[in-house]
C-alpha positions as CSV (number, residue, x, y, z in Angstrom):
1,X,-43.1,5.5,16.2
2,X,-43.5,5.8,12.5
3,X,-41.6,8.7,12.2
4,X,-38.7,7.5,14.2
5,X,-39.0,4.2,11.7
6,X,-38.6,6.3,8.9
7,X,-35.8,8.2,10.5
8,X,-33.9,5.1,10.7
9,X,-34.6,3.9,7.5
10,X,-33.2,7.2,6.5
11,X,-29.9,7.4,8.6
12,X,-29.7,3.6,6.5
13,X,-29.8,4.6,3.0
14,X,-27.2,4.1,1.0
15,X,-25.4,7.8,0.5
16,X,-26.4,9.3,-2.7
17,X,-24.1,10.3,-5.8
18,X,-23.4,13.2,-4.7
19,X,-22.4,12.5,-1.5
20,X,-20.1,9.5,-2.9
21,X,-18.3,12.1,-5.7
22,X,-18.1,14.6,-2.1
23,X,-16.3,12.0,-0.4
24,X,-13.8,10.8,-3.2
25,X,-12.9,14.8,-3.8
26,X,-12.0,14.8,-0.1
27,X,-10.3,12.0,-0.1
28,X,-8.5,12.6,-2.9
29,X,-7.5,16.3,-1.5
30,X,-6.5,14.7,1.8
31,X,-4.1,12.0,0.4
32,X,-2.0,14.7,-1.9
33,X,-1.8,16.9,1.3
34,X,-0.9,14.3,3.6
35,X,1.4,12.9,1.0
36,X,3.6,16.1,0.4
37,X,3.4,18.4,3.0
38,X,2.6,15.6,6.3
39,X,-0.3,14.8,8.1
40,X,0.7,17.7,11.2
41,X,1.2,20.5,7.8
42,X,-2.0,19.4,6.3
43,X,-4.9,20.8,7.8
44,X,-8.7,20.6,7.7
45,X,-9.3,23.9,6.4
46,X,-6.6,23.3,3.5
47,X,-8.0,19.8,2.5
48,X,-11.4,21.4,2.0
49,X,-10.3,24.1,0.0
50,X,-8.3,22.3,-2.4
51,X,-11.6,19.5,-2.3
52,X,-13.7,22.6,-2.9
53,X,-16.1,21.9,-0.5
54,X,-17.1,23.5,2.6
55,X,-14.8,22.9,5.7
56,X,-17.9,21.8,7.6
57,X,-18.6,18.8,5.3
58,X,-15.0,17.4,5.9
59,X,-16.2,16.8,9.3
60,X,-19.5,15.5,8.1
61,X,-18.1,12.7,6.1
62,X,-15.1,11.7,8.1
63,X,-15.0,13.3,11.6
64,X,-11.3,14.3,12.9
65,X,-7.9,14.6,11.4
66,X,-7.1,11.3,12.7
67,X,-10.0,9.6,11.1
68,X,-10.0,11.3,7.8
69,X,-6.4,10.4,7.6
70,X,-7.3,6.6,8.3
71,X,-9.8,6.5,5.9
72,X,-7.5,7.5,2.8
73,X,-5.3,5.2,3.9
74,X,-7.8,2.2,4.0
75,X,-9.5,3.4,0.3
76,X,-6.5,2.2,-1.2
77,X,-5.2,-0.4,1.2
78,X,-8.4,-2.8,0.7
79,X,-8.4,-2.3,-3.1
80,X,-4.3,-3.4,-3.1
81,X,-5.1,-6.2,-0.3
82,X,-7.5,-7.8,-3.1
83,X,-5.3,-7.4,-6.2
84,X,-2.2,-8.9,-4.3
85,X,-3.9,-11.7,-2.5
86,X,-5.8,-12.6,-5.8
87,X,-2.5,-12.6,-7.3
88,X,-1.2,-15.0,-4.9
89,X,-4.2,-17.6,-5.0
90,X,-3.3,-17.4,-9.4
91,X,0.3,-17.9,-8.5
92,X,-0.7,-21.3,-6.5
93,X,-3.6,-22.4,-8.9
94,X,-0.9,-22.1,-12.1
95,X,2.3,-23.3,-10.5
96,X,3.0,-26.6,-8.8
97,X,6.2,-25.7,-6.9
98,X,5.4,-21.9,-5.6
99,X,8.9,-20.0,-5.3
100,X,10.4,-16.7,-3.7
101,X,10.3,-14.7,-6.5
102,X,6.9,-15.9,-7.3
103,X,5.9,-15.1,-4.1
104,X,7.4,-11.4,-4.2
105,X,5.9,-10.5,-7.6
106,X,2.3,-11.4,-6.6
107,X,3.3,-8.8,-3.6
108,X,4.4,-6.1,-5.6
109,X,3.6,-6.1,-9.2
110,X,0.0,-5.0,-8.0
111,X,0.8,-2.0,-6.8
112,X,3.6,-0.9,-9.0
113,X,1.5,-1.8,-11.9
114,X,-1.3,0.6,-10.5
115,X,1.6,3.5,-9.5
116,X,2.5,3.4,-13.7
117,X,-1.0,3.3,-14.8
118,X,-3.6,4.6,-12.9
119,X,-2.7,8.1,-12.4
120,X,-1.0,10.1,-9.3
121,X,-2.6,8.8,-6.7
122,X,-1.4,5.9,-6.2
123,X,2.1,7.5,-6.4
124,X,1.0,9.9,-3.7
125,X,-0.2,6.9,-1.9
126,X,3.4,5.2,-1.9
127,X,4.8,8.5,0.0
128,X,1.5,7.8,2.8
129,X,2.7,4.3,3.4
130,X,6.1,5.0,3.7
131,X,5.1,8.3,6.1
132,X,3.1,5.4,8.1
133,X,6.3,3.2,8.3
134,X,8.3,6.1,9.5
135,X,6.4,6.7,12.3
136,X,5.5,4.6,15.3
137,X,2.5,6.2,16.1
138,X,0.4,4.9,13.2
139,X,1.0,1.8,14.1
140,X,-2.4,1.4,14.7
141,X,-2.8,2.2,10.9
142,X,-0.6,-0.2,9.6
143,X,-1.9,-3.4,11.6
144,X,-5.2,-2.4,9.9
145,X,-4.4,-1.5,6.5
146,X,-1.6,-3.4,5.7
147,X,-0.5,-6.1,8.0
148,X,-3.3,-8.3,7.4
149,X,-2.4,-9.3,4.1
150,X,1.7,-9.3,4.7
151,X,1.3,-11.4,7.2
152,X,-0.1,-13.9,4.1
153,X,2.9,-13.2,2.0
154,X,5.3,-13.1,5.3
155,X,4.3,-17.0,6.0
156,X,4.5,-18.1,2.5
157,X,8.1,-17.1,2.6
158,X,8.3,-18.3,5.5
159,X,7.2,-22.2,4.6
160,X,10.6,-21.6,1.5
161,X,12.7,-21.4,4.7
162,X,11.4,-23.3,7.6
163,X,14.6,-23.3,9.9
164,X,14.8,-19.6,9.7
165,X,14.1,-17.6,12.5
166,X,10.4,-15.5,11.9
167,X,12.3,-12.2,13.0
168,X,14.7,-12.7,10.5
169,X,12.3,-13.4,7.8
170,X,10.0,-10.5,8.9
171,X,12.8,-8.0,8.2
172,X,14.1,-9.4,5.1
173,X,11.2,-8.9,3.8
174,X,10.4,-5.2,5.2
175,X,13.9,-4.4,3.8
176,X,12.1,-5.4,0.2
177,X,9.1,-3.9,1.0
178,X,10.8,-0.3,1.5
179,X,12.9,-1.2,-1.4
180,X,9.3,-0.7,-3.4
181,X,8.6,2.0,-1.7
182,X,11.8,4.0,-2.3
183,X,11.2,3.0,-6.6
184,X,7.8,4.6,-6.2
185,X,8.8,7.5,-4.5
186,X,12.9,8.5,-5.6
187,X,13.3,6.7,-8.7
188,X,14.5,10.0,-9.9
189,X,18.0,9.3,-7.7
190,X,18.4,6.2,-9.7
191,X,19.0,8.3,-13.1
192,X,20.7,10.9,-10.8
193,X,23.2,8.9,-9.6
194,X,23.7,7.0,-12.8
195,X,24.0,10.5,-14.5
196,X,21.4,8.8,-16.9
197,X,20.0,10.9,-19.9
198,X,16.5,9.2,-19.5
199,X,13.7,8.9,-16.4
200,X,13.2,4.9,-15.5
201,X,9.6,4.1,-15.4
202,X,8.3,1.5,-13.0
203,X,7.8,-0.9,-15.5
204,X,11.4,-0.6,-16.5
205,X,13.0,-1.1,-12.6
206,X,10.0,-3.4,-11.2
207,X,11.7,-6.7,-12.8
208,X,14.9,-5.5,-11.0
209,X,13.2,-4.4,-7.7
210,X,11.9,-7.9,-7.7
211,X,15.4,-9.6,-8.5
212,X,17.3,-7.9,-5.5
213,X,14.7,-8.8,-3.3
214,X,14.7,-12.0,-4.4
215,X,18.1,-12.5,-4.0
216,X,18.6,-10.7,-1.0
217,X,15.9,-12.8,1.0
218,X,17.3,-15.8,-0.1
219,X,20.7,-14.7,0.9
220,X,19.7,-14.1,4.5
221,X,17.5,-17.2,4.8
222,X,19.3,-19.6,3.1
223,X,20.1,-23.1,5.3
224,X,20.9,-26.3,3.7
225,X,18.1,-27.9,4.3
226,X,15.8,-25.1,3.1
227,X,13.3,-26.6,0.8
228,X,12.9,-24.3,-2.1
229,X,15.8,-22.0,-3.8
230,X,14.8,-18.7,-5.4
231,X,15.4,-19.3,-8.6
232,X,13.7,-22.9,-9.2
């Protein structure tokens, strides 16, 4: 009986350093793989070379394909679910009369502000969630990862416009949402088309990004008795 205690209290314990910097060098393998070559191009045996660990602790640590594939997914969905919907609860403690484009920065200045600072990841990350979007059969995925926490931003929009119909909202807004995912991942065909001599950062479009959605949504949604315009 004791031992099988002490088993338990062992299968409990919080992983260890090394098991934590194991896991982050996996997942970190397994989102640039997924993100450029596709989860059906990436395999196991690939992610754990380019982790430098040995193929059996990718199963150890995250099982299948499937599940290794949700997890990097989730790692940086929960950290972006906080940052946005703290953003949102600032946006309603600071301003008396919340509006569209108020609304749409608190969704995407978060994660465009961690795509120009925090390193490649998060870049790589974009090209994940716009994989996920592509493809009905991670649908399961996004109603975990990411729907949650649109849904939040969804129905605030949808209270600026309460005649509108919620299909019509819902896509006005996934329009802007691949509109951020298209800066983050082929900015480079904005300079390309405009034959520019420069590369526009993130920081230089996201303002812009932000205004075209705005506008755009408001467009669509527009009735005349809707209660809040996007630019009061």
């Amino acid at each position: 009986m004791i031992k099988k205690i002490s088993q338990e209290k062992q299968r409990q314990r919080a992983p260890s350093k090394s098991s934590l910097e194991t896991r982050q060098k996996i997942l970190d393998a397994a989102e640039h793989l997924f993100a450029f070559r596709s989860y059906d191009a990436a395999s196991i045996r690939d992610i754990a070379q380019k982790a430098g660990v040995k193929l059996g602790l990718v199963n150890h640590h995250f099982g299948t394909k499937e599940d290794l594939f949700f997890k990097t997914v989730e790692r940086r969905a929960d950290e972006l679910a906080r940052l946005r919907l703290d953003a949102l609860e600032q946006l309603k403690a600071s301003e008396q009369v919340i509006t569209l484009k108020g609304i749409l920065e608190s969704f995407f200045y978060p994660y465009l502000d961690k795509a120009e600072n925090s390193g490649h990841g998060w870049l790589a990350y974009a090209r994940l969630v716009a994989m996920i979007s592509a493809e009905e059969r991670w649908s399961a995925i996004s109603q975990a990862c990411f729907d949650p926490t649109a849904k939040v931003f969804l129905s605030e929009i949808a209270k600026l416009y309460p005649t509108a119909d919620l299909r019509k909202v819902s896509a006005t807004f996934v329009f802007s949402i691949s509109s951020q995912i298209a800066l983050c991942t082929s900015a480079w065909r904005v300079d390309a088309m405009a034959e520019a001599d420069h590369t526009s950062g993130i920081a230089e479009m996201k303002t812009l990004l932000v205004a075209y959605a705005t506008a755009g949504i408001h467009s669509a949604l527009s009735q005349q008795d809707a209660t809040i315009y996007a630019n009061a």
